[in-house]
ZABASE-450973 format. One record per residue (C-alpha): residue number from 1; residue in one letter; x, z, y. Coordinates in Angstrom, 3 decimals. Example, Ala and Ser with C-alpha at 12.3 -4.5 7.8 and 13.67 -1.06 7.14 Angstrom:
<pators>
   k r       px       pz       py
   1 A   12.300    7.800   -4.500
   2 S   13.670    7.140   -1.060
</pators>
This chain:
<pators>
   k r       px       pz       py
   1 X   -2.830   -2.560  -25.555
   2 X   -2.607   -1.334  -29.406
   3 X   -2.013   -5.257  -30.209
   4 X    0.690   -6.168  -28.300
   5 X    3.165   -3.919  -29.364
   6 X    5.004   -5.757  -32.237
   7 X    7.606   -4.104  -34.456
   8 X   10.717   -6.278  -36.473
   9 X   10.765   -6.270  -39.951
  10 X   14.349   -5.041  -40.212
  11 X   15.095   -1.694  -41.459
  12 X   14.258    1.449  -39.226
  13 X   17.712    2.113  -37.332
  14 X   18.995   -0.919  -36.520
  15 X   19.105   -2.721  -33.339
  16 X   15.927   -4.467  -32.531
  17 X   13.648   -2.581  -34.805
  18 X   12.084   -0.385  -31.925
  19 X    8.239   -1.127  -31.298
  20 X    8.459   -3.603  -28.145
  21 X    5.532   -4.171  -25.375
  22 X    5.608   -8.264  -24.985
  23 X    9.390   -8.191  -26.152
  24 X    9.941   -5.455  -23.633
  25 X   10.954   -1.783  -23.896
  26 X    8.026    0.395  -25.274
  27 X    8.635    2.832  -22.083
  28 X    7.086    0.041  -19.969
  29 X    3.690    0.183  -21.651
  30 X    3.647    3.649  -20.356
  31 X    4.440    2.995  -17.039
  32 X    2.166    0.078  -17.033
  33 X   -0.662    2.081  -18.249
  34 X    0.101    5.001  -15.848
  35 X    0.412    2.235  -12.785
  36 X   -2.867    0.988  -13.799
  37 X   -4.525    4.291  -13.765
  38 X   -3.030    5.493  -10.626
  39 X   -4.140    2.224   -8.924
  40 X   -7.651    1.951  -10.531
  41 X   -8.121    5.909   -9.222
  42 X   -6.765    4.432   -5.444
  43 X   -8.098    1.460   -4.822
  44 X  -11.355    2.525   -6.286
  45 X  -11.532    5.464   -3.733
  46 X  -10.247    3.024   -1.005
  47 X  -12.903    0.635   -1.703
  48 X  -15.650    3.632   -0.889
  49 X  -13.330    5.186    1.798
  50 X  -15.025    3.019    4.890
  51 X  -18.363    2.666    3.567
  52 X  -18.744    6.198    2.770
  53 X  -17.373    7.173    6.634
  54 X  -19.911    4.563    7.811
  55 X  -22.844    6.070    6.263
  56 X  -25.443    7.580    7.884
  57 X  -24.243    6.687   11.377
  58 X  -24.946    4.458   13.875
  59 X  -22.695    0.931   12.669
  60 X  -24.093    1.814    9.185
  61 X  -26.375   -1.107    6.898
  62 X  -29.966   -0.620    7.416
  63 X  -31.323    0.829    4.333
  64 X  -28.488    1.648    2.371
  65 X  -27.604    5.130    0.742
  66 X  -26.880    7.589    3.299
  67 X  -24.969   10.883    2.863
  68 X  -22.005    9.917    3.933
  69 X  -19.906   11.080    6.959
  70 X  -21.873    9.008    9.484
  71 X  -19.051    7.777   11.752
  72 X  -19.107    5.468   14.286
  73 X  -17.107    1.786   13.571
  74 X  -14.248    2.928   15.554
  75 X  -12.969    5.929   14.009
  76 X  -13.775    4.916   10.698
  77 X  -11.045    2.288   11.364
  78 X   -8.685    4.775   13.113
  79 X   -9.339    7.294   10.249
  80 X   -8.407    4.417    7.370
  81 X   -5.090    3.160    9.048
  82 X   -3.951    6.748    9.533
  83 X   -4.371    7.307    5.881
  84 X   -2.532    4.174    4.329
  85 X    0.351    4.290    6.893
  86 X    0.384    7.943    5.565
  87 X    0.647    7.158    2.316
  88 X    4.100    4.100    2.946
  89 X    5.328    6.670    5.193
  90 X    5.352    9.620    2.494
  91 X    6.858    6.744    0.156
  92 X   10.284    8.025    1.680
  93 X    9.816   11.510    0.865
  94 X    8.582   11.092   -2.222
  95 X   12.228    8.973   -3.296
  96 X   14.016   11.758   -1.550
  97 X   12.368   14.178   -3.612
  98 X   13.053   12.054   -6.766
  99 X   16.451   11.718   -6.205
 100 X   17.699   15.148   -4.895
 101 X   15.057   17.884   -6.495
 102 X   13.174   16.620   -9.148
 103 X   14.342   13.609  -10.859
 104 X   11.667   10.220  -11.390
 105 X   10.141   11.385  -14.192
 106 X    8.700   14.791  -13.047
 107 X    8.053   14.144   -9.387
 108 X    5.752   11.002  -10.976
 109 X    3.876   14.239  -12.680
 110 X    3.303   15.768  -10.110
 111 X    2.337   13.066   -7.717
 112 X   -0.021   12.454  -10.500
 113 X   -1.656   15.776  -11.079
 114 X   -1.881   15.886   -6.612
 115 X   -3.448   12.450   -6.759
 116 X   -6.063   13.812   -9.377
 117 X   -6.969   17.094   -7.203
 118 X   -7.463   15.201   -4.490
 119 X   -9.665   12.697   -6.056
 120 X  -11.597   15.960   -7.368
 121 X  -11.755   17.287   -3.519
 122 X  -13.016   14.586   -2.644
 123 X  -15.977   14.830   -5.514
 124 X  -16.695   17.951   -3.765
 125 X  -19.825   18.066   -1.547
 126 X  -19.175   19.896    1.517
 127 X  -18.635   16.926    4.639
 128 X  -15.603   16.529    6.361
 129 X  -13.646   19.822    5.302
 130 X  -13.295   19.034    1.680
 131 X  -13.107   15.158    2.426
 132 X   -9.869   15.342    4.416
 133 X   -8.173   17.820    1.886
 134 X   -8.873   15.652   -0.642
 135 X   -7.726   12.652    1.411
 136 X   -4.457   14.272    2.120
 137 X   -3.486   15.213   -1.264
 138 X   -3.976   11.523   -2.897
 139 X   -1.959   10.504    0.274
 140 X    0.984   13.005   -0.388
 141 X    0.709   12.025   -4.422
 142 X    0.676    8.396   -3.809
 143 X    3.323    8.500   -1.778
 144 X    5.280   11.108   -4.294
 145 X    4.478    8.669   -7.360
 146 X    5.171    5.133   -5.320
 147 X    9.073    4.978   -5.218
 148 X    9.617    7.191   -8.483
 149 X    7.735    4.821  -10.601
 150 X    9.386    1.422  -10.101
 151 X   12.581    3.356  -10.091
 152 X   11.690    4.560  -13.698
 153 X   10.640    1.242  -14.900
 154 X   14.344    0.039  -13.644
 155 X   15.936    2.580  -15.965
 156 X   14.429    0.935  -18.763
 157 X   16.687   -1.917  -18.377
 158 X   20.784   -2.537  -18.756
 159 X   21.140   -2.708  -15.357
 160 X   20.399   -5.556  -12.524
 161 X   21.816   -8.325  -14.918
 162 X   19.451   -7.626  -17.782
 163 X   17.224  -11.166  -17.677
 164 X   14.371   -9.042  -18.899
 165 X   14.402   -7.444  -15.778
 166 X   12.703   -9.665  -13.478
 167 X    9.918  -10.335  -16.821
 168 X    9.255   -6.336  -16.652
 169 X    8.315   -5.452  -13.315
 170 X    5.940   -8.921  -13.145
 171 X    4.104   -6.876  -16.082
 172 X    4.526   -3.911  -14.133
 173 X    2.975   -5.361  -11.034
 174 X    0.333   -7.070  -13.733
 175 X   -1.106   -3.923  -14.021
 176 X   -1.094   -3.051  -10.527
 177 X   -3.224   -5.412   -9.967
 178 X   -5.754   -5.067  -12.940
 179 X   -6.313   -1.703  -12.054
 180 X   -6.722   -2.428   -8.140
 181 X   -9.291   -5.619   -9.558
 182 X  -11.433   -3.404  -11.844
 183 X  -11.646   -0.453   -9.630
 184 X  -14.288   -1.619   -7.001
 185 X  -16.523   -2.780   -9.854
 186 X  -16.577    0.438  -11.329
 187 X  -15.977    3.213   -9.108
 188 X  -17.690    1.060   -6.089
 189 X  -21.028    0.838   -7.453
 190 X  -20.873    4.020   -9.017
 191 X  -20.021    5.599   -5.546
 192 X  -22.489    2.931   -3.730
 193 X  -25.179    2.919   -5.782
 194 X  -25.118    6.134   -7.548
 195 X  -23.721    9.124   -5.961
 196 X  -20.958    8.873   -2.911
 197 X  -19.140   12.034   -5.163
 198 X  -19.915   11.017   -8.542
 199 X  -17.460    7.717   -7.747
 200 X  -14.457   10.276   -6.102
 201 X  -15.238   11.805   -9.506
 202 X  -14.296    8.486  -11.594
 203 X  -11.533    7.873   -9.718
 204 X  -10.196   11.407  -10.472
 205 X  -10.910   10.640  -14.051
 206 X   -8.895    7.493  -13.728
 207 X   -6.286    8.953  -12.484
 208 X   -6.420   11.449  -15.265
 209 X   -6.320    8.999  -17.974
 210 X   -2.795    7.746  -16.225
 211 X   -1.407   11.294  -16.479
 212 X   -2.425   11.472  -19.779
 213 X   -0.940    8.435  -20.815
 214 X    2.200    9.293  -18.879
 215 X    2.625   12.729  -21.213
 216 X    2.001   10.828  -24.223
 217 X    4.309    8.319  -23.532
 218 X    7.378    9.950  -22.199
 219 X    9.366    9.938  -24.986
 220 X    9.753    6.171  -24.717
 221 X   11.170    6.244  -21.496
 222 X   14.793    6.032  -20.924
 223 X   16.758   10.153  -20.551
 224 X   17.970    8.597  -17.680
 225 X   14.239    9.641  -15.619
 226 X   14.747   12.756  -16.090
 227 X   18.362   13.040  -14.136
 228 X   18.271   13.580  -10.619
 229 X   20.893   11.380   -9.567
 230 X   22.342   13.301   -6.570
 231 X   21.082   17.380   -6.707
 232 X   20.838   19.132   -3.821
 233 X   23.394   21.880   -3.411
 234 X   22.727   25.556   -3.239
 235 X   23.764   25.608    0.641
 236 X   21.459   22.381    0.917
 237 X   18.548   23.538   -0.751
 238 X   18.145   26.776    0.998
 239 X   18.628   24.457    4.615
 240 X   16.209   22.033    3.502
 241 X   13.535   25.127    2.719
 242 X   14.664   27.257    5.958
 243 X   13.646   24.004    8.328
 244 X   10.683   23.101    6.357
 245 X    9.401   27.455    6.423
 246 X   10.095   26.666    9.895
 247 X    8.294   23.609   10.756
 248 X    5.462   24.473    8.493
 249 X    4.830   27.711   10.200
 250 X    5.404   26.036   14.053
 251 X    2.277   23.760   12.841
 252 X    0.587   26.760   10.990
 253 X    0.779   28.470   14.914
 254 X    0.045   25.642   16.571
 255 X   -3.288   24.538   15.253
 256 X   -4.463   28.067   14.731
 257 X   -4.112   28.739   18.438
 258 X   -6.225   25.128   19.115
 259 X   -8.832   26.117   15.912
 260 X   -9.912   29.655   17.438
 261 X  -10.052   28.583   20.977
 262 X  -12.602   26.037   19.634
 263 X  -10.554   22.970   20.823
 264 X  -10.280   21.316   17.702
 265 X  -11.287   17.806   17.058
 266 X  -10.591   15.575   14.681
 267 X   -7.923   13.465   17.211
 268 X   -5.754   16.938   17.227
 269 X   -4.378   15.346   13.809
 270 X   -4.732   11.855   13.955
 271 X   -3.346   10.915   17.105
 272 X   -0.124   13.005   16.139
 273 X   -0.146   11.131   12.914
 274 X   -0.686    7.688   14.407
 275 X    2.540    8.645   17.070
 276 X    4.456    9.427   14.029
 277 X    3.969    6.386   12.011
 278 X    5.591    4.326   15.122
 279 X    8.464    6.724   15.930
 280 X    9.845    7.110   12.361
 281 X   10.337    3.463   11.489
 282 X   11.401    2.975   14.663
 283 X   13.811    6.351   14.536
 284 X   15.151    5.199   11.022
 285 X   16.088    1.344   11.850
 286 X   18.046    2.938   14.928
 287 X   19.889    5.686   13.278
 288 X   21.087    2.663   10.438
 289 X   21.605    0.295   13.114
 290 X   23.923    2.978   14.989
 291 X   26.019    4.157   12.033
 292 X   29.558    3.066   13.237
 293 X   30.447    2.870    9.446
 294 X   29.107    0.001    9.021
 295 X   31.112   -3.513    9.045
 296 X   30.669   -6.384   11.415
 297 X   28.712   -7.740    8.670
 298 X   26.335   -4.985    7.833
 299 X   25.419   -4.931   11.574
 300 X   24.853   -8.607   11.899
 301 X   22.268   -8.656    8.559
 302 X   20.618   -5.184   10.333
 303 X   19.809   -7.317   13.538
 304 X   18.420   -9.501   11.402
 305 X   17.074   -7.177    9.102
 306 X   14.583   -6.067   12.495
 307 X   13.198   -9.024   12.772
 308 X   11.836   -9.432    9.545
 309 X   10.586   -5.792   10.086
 310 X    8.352   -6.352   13.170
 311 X    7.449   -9.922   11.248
 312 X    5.992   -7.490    8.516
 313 X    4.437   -4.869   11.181
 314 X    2.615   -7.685   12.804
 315 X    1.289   -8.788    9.133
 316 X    0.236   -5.578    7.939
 317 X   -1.884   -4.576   10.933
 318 X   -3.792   -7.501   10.455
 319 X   -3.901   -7.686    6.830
 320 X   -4.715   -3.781    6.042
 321 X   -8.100   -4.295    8.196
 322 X   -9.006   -6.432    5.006
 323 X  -10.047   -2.650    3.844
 324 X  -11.536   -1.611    7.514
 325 X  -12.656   -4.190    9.653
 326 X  -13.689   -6.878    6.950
 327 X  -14.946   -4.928    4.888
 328 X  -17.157   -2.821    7.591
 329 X  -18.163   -6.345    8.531
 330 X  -19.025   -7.112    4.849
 331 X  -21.221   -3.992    4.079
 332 X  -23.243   -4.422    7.756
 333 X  -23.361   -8.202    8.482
 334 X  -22.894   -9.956    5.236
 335 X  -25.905  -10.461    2.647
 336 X  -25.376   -8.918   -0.185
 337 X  -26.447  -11.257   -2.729
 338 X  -24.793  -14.164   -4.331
 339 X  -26.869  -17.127   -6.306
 340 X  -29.649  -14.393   -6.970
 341 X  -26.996  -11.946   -7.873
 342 X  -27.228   -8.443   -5.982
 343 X  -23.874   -6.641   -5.443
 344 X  -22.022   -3.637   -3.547
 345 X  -20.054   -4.247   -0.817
 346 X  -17.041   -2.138   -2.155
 347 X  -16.679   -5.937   -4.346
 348 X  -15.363   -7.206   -1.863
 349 X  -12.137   -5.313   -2.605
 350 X  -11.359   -6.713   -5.783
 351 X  -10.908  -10.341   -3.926
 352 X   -7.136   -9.702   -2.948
 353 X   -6.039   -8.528   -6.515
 354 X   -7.843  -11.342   -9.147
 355 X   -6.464  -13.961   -6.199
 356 X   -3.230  -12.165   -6.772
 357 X   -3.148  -12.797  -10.209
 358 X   -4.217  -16.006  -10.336
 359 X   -2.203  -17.330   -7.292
 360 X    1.341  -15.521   -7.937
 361 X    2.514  -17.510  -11.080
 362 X    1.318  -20.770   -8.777
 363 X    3.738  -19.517   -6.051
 364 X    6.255  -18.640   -8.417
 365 X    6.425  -22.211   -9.901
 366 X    6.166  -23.930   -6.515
 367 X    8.937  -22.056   -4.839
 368 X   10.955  -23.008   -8.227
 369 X    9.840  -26.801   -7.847
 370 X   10.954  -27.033   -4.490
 371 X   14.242  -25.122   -4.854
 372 X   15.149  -27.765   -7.831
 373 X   14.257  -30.489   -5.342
 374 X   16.814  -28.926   -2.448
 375 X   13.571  -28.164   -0.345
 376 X   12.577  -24.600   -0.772
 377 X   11.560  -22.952    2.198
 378 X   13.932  -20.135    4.074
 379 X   12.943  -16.848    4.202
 380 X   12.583  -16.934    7.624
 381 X   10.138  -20.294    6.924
 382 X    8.179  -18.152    4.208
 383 X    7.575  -14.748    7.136
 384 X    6.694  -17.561    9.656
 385 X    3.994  -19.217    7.314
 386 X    2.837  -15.755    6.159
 387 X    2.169  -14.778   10.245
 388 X    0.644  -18.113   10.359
 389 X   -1.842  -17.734    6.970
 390 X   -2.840  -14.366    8.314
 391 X   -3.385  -15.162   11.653
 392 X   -5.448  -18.545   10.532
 393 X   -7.605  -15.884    8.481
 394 X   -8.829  -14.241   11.765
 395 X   -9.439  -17.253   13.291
 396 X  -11.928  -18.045   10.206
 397 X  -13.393  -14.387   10.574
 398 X  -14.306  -15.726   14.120
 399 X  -16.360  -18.148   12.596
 400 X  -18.461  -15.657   10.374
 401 X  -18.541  -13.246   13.683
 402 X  -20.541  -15.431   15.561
 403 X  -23.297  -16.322   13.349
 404 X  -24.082  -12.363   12.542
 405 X  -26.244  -11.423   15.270
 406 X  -29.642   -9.213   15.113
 407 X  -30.422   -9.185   11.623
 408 X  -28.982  -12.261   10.531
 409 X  -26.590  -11.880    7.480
 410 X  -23.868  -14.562    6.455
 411 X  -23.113  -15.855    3.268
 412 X  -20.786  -13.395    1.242
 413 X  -18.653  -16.343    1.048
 414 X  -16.771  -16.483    4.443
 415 X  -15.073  -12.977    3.074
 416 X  -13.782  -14.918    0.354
 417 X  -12.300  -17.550    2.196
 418 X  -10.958  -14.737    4.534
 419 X   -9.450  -12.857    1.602
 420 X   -7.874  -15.760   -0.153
 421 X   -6.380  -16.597    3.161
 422 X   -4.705  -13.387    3.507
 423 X   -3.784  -13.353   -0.186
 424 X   -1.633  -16.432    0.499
 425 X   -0.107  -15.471    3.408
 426 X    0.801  -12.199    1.507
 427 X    2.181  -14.367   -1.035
 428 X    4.518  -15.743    1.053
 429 X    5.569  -12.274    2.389
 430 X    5.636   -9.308    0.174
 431 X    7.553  -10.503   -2.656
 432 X   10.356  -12.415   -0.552
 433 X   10.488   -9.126    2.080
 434 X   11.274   -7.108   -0.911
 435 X   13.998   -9.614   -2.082
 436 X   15.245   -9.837    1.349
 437 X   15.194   -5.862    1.988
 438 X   17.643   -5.694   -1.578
 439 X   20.269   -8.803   -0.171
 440 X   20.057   -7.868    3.215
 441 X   20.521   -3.619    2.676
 442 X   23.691   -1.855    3.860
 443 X   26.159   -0.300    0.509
 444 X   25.350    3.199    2.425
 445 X   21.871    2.352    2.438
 446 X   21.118    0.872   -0.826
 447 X   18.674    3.304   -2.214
 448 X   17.264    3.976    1.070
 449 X   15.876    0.688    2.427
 450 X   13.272   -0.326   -0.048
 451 X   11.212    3.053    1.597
 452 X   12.487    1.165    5.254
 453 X   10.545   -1.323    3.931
 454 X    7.500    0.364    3.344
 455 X    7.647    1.662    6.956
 456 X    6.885   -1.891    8.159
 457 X    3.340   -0.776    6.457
 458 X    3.360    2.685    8.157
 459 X    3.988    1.176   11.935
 460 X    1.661   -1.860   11.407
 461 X   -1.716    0.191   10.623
 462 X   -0.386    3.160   12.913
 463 X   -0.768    0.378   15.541
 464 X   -4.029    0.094   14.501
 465 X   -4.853    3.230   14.296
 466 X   -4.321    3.582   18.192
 467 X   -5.912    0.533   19.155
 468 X   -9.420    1.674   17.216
 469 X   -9.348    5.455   18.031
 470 X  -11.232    5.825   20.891
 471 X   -9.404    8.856   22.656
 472 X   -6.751    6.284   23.084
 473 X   -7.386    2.395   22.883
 474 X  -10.781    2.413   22.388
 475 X  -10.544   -1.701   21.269
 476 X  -13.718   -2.565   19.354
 477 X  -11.431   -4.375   16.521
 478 X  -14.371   -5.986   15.344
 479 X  -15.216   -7.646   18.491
 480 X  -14.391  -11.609   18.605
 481 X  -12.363  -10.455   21.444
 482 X  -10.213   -8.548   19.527
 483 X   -9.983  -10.563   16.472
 484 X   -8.714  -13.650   18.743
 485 X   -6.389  -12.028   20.515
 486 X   -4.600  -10.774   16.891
 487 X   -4.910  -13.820   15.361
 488 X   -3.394  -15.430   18.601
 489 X   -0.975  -12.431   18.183
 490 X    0.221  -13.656   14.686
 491 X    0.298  -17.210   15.176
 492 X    2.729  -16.793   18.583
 493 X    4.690  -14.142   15.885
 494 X    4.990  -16.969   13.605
 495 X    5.946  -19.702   15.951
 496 X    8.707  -16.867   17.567
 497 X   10.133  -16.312   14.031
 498 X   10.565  -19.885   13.077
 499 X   11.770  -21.124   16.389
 500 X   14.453  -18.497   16.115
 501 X   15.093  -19.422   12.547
 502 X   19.022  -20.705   13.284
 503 X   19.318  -17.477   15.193
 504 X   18.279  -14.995   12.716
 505 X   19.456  -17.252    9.714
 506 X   23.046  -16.904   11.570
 507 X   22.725  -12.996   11.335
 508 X   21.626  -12.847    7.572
 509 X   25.283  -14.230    6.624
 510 X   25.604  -15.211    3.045
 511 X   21.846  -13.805    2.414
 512 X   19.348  -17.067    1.880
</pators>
């Protein structure tokens, strides 16, 4: 990174003379290298997370390395959508906490340091005790670090008008994704291939390397990280602590009394968790919707606001099994060999981020091609083609599905045409539901809505979570009855949101 920082040739002190990173502030190589870090360390651990739950039970690969949990299919899947709707959920929190007690700057350290200690839990041997700990603490740190970050790399800018802006968080987001492409290589085959605990190890080292760089590089980032914009009072503080004592003890009680009578099972905390991650979102999009200070207006964009919510619920349940389902599918049904070339199934996870990258500056010039040409798509058109691309992608893993029978593997190939096709239909969601969530947002709500956003996430794979845990649903989600019914799911989603288009278009007001 060394050679891309450039310095002017005018004198030390004057205006334009500070080391840059590609013309930008020098704060945002720091944040890019601590983003790249923190995602290497998570998606790396991610891309073992199902494989390692697999192993050594009865939906495992014949003859691969056991010692891992040995789960069955189903709660494998329950067990990775109640994690990542934990971690959007917590994304809330972890703003609150950056804007009332900490300030960005350190409530990023210490999501960073809990991210780290988790990773190292999770090196631990030990079975499931240590492995949930650990699980829970990158959860809580990732969703600590999510908000503050991007918040941080915001501050590095003269406001919303600044037209480096926009050029500094597609950096930003650069190194999201080179850290979530890299990690599977690495810390996959480490973990696959290797030792299970030697590639939660790497990931903790990643994520230590982040930190580090973070430290290092504070001083470049702007004072204004280290404010916290609205502190809690004295009266507020001691309320806040009193209810969480309260609640923390009430839980504390509650599972001790189910632990000693020997009633414990692993659905005492998921199934809570999975109820939570539906009545939240659902709880917060009320309470906004019901604030009677809100004008005409305001209420009109929050109606419309919802549907583009469910839109993304629908998407995400579907999409996020990209890390369950399809890859479960990939590790026990596909071959894992390409052109002579033997690799781990964890690869498969490094798909969605190098099609990222290459597909995002396409997307970005169509959208700009068609918008000089009066015929860019609404947003409204761009949710109903991204329920359309994702649902299309389950129709293609029904292809795939029915060739794997016995001990016939496909081609590694269908996951890449799955994975592209959920890249694209991500494309033409996640960027525009962010825009969207900014334009559309309440002046109460501002700094609130971009964590509403992230609850979309939470709801989608808590949905998910239900559906695969078998205490409740029980749905084999890797049957080809389930996968048709959610692809038929997404494309009637779709066809709802576009034939409503005037409709919700009418309720967005001036937002397009």
């Amino acid at each position: 990174m060394a050679s891309s920082l450039t310095k002017d040739s005018a004198r030390p002190g004057t205006p334009g003379s500070e080391k840059t990173f590609f013309g930008h502030p020098r704060g945002l190589a720091t944040l890019f290298m601590t983003e790249m870090w923190e995602r290497f360390s998570f998606y790396g651990m991610r891309a073992l997370l199902v494989v390692y739950l697999l192993s050594g039970g009865p939906d495992a690969k014949k003859g691969s390395m056991g010692g891992g949990l040995g789960m069955d299919l189903a709660t494998t899947t329950a067990i990775y959508s109640v994690y990542l709707s934990m971690v959007y959920l917590l994304a809330m929190p972890g703003g609150w906490l950056g804007d009332r007690v900490w300030g960005p700057r350190k409530t990023v350290t210490i999501a960073a340091v809990t991210i780290m200690s988790g990773h190292l839990v999770l090196a631990l041997p030990g079975g499931q005790a240590p492995f949930f700990a650990g699980l829970a603490l990158v959860a809580l740190g990732s969703g600590l670090l999510k908000a503050n970050i991007s918040t941080m790399v915001g501050h590095l800018y003269d406001g919303p008008d600044d037209p480096r802006r926009d050029g500094g968080f597609t950096i930003f987001y650069m190194g999201i994704n080179m850290g979530a492409f890299f990690a599977p290589l690495i810390i996959g085959t480490v973990g696959q291939q290797v030792s299970w605990h030697l590639g939660f190890g790497l990931a903790a080292v990643g994520m230590g390397i982040g930190l580090m760089a973070f430290l290092i590089g504070t001083r470049h980032l702007s004072p204004r990280s280290t404010v916290v914009p609205k502190p809690l009072a004295a009266e507020e503080r001691a309320s806040w602590l009193r209810k969480g004592l309260i609640w923390l003890a009430v839980a504390a009680v509650f599972y001790g009394v189910v632990g000693f009578t020997g009633h414990f099972t692993l659905n005492w905390a998921m199934i809570p968790l999975t109820v939570i991650g539906l009545i939240i979102p659902a709880g917060v999009l009320i309470r906004i919707k019901r604030d009677k200070e809100l004008s005409a207006v305001e209420q009109s964009k929050m109606t419309g606001y919802i549907w583009f919510f469910v839109a993304a619920a629908a998407f995400w349940m579907i999409y996020d099994q990209g890390g369950s389902t399809v890859q479960a599918f990939g590790e026990t049904k596909a071959s894992g060999s390409l052109l002579g070339f033997d690799f781990p199934s964890s690869w498969y996870q490094s798909l969605n981020p190098v099609f990222i990258m290459a597909l995002a500056p396409v997307f970005a010039w169509f959208w700009l091609w068609l918008n000089r040409k009066g015929k860019e798509p609404s947003t409204v058109a761009k949710f109903a083609a991204a329920l359309f691309f994702i649902g299309v992608s389950f129709f293609f893993f029904l292809l795939p599905l029915g060739m794997a029978g016995g001990d016939t593997l496909v081609s590694p190939m269908w996951l890449v045409g799955i994975y592209l096709l959920q890249t694209v239909g991500e494309l033409c969601l996640s960027p525009v539901g962010l825009s969207v969530t900014t334009k559309m947002a309440p002046a109460k709500y501002a700094s609130q809505m971009m964590g509403v956003w992230f609850l979309a996430v939470t709801a989608g794979d808590s949905v998910t979570g239900l559906l695969s845990n078998p205490a409740v649903g029980g749905v084999d989600l890797s049957g080809t009855g389930a996968v048709a019914a959610e692809a038929v799911l997404a494309a009637l989603a779709g066809g709802a949101v576009y034939m409503y288009r005037r409709k919700v278009k009418a309720l967005m007001g001036d937002v397009h």
